[in-house]
Every structure is written in structure tokens, then in C-alpha cells.
C-alpha positions in Angstrom: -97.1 -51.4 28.5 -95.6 -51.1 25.3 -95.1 -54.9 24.5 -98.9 -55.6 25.2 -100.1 -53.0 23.4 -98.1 -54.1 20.2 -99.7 -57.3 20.4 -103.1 -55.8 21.0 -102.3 -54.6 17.4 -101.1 -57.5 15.9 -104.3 -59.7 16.8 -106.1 -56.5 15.9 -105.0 -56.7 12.8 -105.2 -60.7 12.5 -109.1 -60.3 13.0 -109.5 -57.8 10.5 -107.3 -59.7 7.4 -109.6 -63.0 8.6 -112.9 -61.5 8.4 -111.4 -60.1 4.9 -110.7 -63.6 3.6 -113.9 -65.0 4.9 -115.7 -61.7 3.4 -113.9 -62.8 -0.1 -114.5 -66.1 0.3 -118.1 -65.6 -0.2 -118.2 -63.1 -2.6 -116.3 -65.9 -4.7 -118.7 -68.5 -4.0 -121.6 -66.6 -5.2 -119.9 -65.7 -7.8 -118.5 -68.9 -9.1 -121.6 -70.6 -8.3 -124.1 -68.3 -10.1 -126.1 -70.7 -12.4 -126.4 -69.3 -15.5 -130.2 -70.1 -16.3 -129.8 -69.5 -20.4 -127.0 -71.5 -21.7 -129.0 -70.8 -25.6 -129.2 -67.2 -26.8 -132.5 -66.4 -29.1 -130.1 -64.7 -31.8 -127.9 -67.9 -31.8 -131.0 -70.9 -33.0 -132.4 -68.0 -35.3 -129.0 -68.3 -36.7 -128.2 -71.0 -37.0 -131.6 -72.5 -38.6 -130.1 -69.1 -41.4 -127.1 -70.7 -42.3 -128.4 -74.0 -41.6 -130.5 -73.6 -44.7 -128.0 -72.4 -46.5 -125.7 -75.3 -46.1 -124.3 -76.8 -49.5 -125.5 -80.3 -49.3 -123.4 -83.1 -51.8 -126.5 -83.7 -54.2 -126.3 -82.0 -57.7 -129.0 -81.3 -59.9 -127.3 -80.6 -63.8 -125.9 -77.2 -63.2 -125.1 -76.7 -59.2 -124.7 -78.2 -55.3 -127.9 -77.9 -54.0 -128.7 -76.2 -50.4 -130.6 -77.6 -48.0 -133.3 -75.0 -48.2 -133.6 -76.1 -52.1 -133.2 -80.1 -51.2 -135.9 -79.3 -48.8 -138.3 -78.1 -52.1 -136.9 -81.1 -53.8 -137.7 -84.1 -51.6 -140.8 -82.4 -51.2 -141.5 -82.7 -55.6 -139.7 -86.2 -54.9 -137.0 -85.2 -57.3 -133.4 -87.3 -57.3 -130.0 -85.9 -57.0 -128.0 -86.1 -60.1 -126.3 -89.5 -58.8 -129.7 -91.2 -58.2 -129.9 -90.9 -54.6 -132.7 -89.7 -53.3 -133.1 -86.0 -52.3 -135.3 -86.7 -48.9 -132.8 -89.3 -47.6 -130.0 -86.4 -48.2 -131.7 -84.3 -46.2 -132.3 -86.7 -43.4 -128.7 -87.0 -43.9 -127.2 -83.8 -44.0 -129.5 -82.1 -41.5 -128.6 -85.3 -38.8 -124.8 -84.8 -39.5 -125.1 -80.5 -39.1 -127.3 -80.3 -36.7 -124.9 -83.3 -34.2 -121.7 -81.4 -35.5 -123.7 -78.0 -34.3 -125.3 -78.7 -30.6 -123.4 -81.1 -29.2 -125.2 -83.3 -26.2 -123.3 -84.7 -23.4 -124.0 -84.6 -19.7 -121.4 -82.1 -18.9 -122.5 -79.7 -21.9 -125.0 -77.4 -21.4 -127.4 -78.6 -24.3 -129.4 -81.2 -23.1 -131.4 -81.9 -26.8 -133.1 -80.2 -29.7 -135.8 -80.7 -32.0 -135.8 -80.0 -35.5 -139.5 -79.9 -37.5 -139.9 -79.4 -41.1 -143.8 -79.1 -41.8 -145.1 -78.6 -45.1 -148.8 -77.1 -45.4 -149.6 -78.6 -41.9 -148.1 -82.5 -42.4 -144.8 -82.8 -40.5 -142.4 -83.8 -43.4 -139.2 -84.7 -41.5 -138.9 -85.0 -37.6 -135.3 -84.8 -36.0 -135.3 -85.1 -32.0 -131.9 -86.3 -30.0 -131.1 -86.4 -26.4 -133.6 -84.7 -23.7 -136.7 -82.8 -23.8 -136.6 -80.3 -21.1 -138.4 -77.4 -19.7 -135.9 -74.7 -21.0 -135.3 -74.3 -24.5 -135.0 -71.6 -26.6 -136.4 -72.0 -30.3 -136.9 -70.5 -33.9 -138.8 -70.9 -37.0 -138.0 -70.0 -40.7 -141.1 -70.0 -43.3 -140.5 -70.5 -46.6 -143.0 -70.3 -49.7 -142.5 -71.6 -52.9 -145.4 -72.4 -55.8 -148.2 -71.7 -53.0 -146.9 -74.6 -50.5 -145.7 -73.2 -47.0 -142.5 -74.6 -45.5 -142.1 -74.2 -42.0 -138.8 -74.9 -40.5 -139.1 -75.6 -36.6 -135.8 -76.0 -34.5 -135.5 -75.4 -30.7 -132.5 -76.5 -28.8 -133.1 -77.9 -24.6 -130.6 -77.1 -21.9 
């Protein structure tokens, strides 16, 4: 009697420590699995179109590096950088190599594409778009005024 009832135990006790692990096991799949719907936080494209426009950009004028919030004023009075180059194909520049150093696309990244407008008084001035549009993104816009013209500075990021 005593030998069966030890083994009684033991396979007692077997059962229990499998339905455990198979109890954990599923608590880890759900919880390794759980798609995380919002891979882009509101706060993070407000601000990063913030210090985006506040990026020191390589054009000069006499005195000082020019941001790209001023360049943006600049190409739009078609003024030139200090070295002759022109101040709209600087900002085309500058605001292609932030933005792909800033939201990196890939297949295995979470950001799928983004969209960056720039509208002045209602006329798209500058249109950056890479990778894929999707149904999720999160986005942001920055108004500027300056001598009675409206900048509007649209940027949304897909994932």
C-alpha cells in the first residue's frame, strides 16, 4: 500500500507541474505575440517636425547658418545662400537627408513611410513622400507666419 500510494503522488504531482508549463506557455504566447498597434507616438512627429525646424542647415546668409524654418522663408523670397547655391534646392536637400536619417524604412522596421508637406498660402511648395502609404499613421502640423504669408508644415509618419 505504501509503494502505490507514493506513486499516486508522484504522477499527482507530474500532472499538476504539466498543466503549469502548458498554463505558462500560453500566458507567454499572448504575451510575446501582442501586436502593438502604435509603433508612432503623437508627442514623438510633433517633435520632431520642432527640432526638425530648427535644424542648422549648411547655407549662410552674411552673418549666420541658417535653420531650416528660416531656409524655408528664404526659398520661398527665392533668396541664395551665401555660396550661390540656391536656398530651395538646400532645403530639398537637408529635409531628404533628416528626415531618411530620422524614420528609417525597412520591411523589418516598424515605419512603413512618411509624408512631409510644406504649403505656403494654399500651393504645396515642397512634397517629400518615401516608402508606403498606409492606413495607420500618426501626423503633425507646425504653422508659421511671417510678412502675412502662412507656412504650413505637414509631416505624418505610416507604420
Amino acid at each position: 500500500m505504501i509503494r502505490k500510494k507514493g506513486q499516486e503522488e508522484m504522477v499527482g504531482f507530474a500532472l499538476i507541474m504539466i498543466i503549469v508549463a502548458v498554463i505558462l506557455v500560453i500566458f507567454l504566447s499572448f504575451f510575446l505575440n501582442r501586436s502593438n498597434e502604435e509603433f508612432v507616438e503623437s508627442y514623438e512627429v510633433e517633435s520632431f517636425i520642432q527640432s526638425m525646424l530648427q535644424y542648422t542647415t549648411d547655407c549662410r546668409d552674411n552673418l549666420e547658418y541658417l535653420s531650416i524654418q528660416k531656409l524655408i522663408i528664404d526659398c520661398q523670397d527665392k533668396k541664395i545662400c551665401l555660396d550661390e547655391r540656391d536656398t530651395c534646392e538646400v532645403l530639398n536637400f537637408t529635409l531628404n537627408k533628416v528626415i531618411d536619417e530620422s524614420w528609417k524604412i525597412d520591411e523589418d522596421r516598424p515605419i512603413k513611410g512618411y509624408k512631409l508637406n510644406i504649403v505656403v498660402d494654399e500651393a504645396i511648395v515642397l512634397n517629400i513622400q518615401e516608402g508606403n502609404i498606409t492606413k495607420n499613421s500618426k501626423g503633425a502640423t507646425q504653422f508659421l507666419s511671417r510678412s502675412g504669408i502662412d507656412y504650413e508644415i505637414f509631416f505624418s509618419a505610416y507604420y
